[in-house]
N, C-alpha and C positions, 0 to 999 in steps of 0.2 A: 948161325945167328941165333944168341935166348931170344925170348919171351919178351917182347917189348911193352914197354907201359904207354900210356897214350899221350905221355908229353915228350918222351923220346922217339915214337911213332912218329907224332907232328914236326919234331926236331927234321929226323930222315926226310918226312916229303917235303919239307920246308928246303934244304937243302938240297933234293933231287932239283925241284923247282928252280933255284936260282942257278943252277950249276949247267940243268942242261937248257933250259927257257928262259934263263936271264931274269926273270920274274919269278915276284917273293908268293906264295902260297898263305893265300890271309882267311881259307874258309876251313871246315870242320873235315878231319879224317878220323874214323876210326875201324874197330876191327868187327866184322861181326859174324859170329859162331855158327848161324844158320846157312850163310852161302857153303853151296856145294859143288856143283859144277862148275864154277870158276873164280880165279883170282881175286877178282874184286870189281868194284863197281862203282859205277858216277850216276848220283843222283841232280838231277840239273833244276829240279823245282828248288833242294834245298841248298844247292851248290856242296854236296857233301861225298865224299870218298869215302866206302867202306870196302874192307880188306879181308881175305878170310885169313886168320890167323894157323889155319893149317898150313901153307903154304911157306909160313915162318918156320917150323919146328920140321916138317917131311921135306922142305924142299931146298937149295944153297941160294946162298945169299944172292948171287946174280939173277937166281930165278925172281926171288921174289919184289927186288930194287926195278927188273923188268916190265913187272904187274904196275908198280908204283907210279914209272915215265906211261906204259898205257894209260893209265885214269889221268896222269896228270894233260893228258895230250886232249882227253876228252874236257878236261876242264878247262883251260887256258884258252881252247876255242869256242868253246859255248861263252864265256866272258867278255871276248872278242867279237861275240854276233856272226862268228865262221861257221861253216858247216865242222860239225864234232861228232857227225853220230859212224856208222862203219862202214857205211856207202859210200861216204863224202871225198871228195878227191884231195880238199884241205887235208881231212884227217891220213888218209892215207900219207900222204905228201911229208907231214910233220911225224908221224912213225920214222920214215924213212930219215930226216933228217935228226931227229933226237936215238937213232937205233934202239926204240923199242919195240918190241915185240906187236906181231898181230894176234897173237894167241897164245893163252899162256898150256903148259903142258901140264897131260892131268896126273893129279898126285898120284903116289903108289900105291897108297892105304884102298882108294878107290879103282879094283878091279869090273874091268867089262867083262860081261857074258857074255858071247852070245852062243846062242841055241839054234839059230838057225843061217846058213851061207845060202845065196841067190846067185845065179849066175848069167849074164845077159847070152842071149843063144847067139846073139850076131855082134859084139865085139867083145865077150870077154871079162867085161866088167864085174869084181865081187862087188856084192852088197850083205853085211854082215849087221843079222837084227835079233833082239833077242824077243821078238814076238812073232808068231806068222804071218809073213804078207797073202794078200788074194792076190795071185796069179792072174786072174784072168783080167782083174781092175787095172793092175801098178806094171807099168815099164819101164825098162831101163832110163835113165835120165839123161845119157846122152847120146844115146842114139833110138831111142825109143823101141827098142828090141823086145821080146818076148823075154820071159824071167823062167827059169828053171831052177828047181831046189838042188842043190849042190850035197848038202849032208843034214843030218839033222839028228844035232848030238843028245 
């Protein structure tokens, strides 16, 4: 997929909108350069979708049409007075039914470090950080286990 312009952007959600929600998309999308760690994002004071346009150019079209039905699932029920935030059993529920994604997957360009593996003593568990945790504070999360340093590249 190029580089879309913002009245062919609005075209796209305007269409995701009725295709998979049956409902027209009548508020503001656009793209915006600063998001980093994720796809994009529903702003609910402004009623507005903003998109990172990296995800256009690094990533395939299904990825990024997938980000679009997330936000639009956030918006279409914040309109409705439904629960729409990522707890809410609505929103879950209309994921499910619209087959959009809970998470969109991170681009290529943006490589994880990490510098340091944890390993839970009593079930196993890696925990991969690229800062030092304290040992004697932080336990395993689910089983509350002691943490031992695994490697430290």
């Amino acid at each position: 997929m190029s580089v879309l312009n913002e009245k062919d952007l609005y075209q796209l959600v305007d269409n995701l909108s009725r295709e998979f929600f049956h409902k027209p998309f009548t508020d503001d999308v656009r793209f915006n350069n600063r998001l980093r760690t994720t796809g994009g994002r529903y702003l609910p004071a402004k009623r507005k979708i903003e998109l990172n346009p990296k995800y256009v150019m690094e990533m395939d079209e299904e990825e990024f049409i997938g980000i679009i039905k997330h936000e639009l699932c956030h918006y279409h029920l914040h309109i409705e007075g439904k629960g729409y935030k990522h707890g809410d059993e609505t929103f879950k529920k209309l994921l499910k039914e619209t087959g959009s994604p809970r998470h969109c997957n991170p681009l290529p360009s943006v490589k994880r470090s990490y510098k340091y593996v944890y390993v839970c003593s009593e079930c196993g568990r890696e925990y991969k950080r690229a800062r030092r945790v304290d040992m004697k504070r932080f336990r395993c999360g689910r089983c509350r286990g002691k943490l031992r340093l695994q490697s430290d590249s």
